[in-house]
N, C-alpha and C positions, 0 to 999 in steps of 0.2 A: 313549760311543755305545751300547754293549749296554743302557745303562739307560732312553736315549731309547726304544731297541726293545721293550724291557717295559714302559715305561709308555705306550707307542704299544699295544701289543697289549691290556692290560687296558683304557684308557679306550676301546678300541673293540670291545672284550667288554662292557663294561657298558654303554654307550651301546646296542648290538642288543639289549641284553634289559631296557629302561630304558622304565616306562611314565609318561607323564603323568600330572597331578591327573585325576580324572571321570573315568577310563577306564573300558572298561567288564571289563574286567580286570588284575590283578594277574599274573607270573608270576615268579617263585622258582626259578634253576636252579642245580642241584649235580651232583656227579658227573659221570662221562666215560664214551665209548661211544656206539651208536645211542642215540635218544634215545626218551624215553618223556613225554610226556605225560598228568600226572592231575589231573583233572577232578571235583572234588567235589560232593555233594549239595547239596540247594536249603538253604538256609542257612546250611551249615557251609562256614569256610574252610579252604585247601588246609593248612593245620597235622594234619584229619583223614588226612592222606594220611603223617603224620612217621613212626611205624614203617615204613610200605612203604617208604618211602623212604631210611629209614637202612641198608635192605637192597640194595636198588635202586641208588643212587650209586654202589655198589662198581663196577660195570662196567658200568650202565646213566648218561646224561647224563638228569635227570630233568627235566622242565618243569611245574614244579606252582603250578598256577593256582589264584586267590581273587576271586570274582564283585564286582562294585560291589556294597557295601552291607550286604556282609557280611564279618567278621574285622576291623570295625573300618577299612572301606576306604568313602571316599566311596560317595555315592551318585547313579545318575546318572538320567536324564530316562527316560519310558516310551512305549511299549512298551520292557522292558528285557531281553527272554532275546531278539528279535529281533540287539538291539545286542552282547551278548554273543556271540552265532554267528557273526557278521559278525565282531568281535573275535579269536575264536579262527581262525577262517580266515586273518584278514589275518593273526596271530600264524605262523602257521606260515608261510605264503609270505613274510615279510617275511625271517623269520627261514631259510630255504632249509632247513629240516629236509624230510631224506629217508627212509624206511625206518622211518617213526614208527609207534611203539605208542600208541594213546588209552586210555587205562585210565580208567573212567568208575563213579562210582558214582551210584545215584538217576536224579535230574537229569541227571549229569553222563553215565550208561551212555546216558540218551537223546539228550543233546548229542553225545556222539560219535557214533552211528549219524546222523546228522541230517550231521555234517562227513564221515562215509563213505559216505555216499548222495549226494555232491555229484561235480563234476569232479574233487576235488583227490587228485592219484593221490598224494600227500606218503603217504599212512596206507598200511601194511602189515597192520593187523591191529587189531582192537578187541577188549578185554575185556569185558564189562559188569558190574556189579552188584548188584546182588538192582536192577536197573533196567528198567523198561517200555518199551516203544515208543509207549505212550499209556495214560499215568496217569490223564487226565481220562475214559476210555472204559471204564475196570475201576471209575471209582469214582462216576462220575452216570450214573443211566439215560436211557435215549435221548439218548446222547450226541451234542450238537453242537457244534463247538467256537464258533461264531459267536453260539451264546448267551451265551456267559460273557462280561461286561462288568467293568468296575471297578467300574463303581457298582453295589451287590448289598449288600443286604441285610447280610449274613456280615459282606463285604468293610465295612462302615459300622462293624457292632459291631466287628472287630478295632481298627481305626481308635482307632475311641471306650475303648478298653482304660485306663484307667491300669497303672501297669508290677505293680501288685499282681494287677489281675485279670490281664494277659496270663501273669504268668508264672504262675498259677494254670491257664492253656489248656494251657503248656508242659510244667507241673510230668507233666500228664494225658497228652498227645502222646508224651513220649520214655518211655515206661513201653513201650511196644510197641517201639522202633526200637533198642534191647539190652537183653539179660538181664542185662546187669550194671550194679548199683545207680551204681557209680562212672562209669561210660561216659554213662550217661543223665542226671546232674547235668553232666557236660562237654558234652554235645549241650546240654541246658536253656540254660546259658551262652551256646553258642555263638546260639543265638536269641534271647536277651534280648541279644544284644551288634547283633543284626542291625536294623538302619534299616528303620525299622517298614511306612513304603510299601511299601518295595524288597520284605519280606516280605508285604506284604498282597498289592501289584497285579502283584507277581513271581510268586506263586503262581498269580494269575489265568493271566498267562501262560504257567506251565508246564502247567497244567489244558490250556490250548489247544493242545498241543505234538502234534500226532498225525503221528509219522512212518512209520505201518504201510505206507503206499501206497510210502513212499522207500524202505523195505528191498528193493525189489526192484531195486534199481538196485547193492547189495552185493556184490562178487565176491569180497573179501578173508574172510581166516580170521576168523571172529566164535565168541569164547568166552564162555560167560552163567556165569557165577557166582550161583547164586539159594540165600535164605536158605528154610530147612524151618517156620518159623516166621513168625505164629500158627498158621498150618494146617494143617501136617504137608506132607510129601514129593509125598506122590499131588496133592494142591488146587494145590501148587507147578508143579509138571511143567505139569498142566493151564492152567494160567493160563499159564504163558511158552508152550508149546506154540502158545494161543491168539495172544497179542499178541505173535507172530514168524511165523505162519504162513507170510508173505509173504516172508521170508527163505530162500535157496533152501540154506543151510548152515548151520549151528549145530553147535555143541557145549555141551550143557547138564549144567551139575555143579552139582548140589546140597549146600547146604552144611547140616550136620547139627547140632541144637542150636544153631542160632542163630539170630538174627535181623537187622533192617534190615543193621545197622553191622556186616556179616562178618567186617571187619577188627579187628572190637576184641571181638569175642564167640568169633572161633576164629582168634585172631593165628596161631599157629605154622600150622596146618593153611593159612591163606589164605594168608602168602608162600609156602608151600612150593608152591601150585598154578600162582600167579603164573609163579614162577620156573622151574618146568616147560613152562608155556604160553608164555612167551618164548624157553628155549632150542631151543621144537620149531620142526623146519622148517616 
């Protein structure tokens, strides 16, 4: 009978955390404890999160999600960062996670202010990092988000890429996103591994992602983790300053000699901040 009772409790442990084909995310849960949710940048999958995480299990219950299309997970129909929020919402209420931390990098800092700007009182606290509230408004001028289409010029030629030239784009892309030779051949991979749509018309959509107006709807603790690199501390400040204004709390830490990928260009320094910003009240 005790045996019936264990394998009663695992098949309905893994059935709650059990995603279908085409979903529009993946989620991976280890460790015990409140739980933490992390959320990776726009084409790496949640595998970027393995060191926080082998840290994090110890007494955090960790939720570490992998977008369609990328880490080698189908891919699904578009609009697709729309279907992805939706997904992560329903993730969490399905799943009755209470007292949750969203740890967010890129993409993923801006997905989570986007889920804590919403009704769902489930989140306690977000991290972010080195992550925008609107990427596509720091990086096209006279930002609108309802001009950016799929069909676009750019968006044609990546399309048209054979896998020589794209990873020729890549080789040039992750040269900025870490200082370290070995970190930016494992991001490279990680996008030549990614469903080439999902990264063309995905991007389009995070381009369009502007949640500046929703941070004011944020009452919870929001901690920004931002890299000092390419342009030094001061250009750093100034930019989150800007694209959080509208957030009525912050805590902004700067992370020193590094760049994009915090977690793998200043490993010991980044859990060490993590784990300080989790156990404050």
């Amino acid at each position: 009978m005790k045996n019936i009772f264990l394998f009663l409790a695992v098949f309905f442990s893994l059935a709650m955390h059990a995603q279908p084909n085409n979903s529009p995310i993946y989620v991976n849960v280890t460790g015990e404890g409140n739980p933490i949710m992390l959320i990776p940048g726009f084409a790496v999958p949640g595998e970027s999160w393995d060191a926080t995480v082998n840290q994090l299990k110890k007494n955090y219950e960790c939720h570490v999600v992998t977008l369609a299309g990328f880490g080698g997970k189908e891919p699904i129909g578009f609009p697709w960062l729309p279907k992805v929020n939706k997904a992560l919402e329903d993730y969490i209420s399905d799943n009755q996670l209470t007292n949750l931390t969203v740890i967010g990098h890129s993409m993923g800092g801006t997905i989570a202010t986007w889920l804590a700007a919403g009704e769902n009182t489930a989140i306690s606290k977000i991290i972010l990092v080195d992550a925008l509230s609107a990427a596509g408004a720091l990086m096209i001028p006279d930002f609108n988000a309802e001009d950016l289409t799929y069909d676009s010029p750019f968006n044609n030629q990546v399309l048209a890429m054979n896998d020589t030239e794209f990873a020729g784009m890549a080789s040039g892309m992750v040269t900025g996103m870490s200082l370290n030779p070995e970190t930016q051949t494992k991001i490279k991979d990680w996008i030549m591994m990614a469903d080439r749509e999902t990264y063309v018309f995905g991007y389009t959509d995070y381009l369009k992602l502007d949640v500046r107006e929703d941070l004011k709807n944020i009452a919870i603790p929001v901690k920004i983790i931002a890299a000092d690199k390419p342009y030094g501390k001061e250009m750093a400040t100034q930019t989150y300053n800007s694209q959080y204004a509208n957030l009525a709390n912050y805590d902004l830490i700067i992370a020193t000699n590094s760049a994009h990928f915090v977690m793998f260009d200043q490993p010991e320094w980044f859990i060490e901040q993590i784990q300080q910003i989790l156990s404050a009240k």
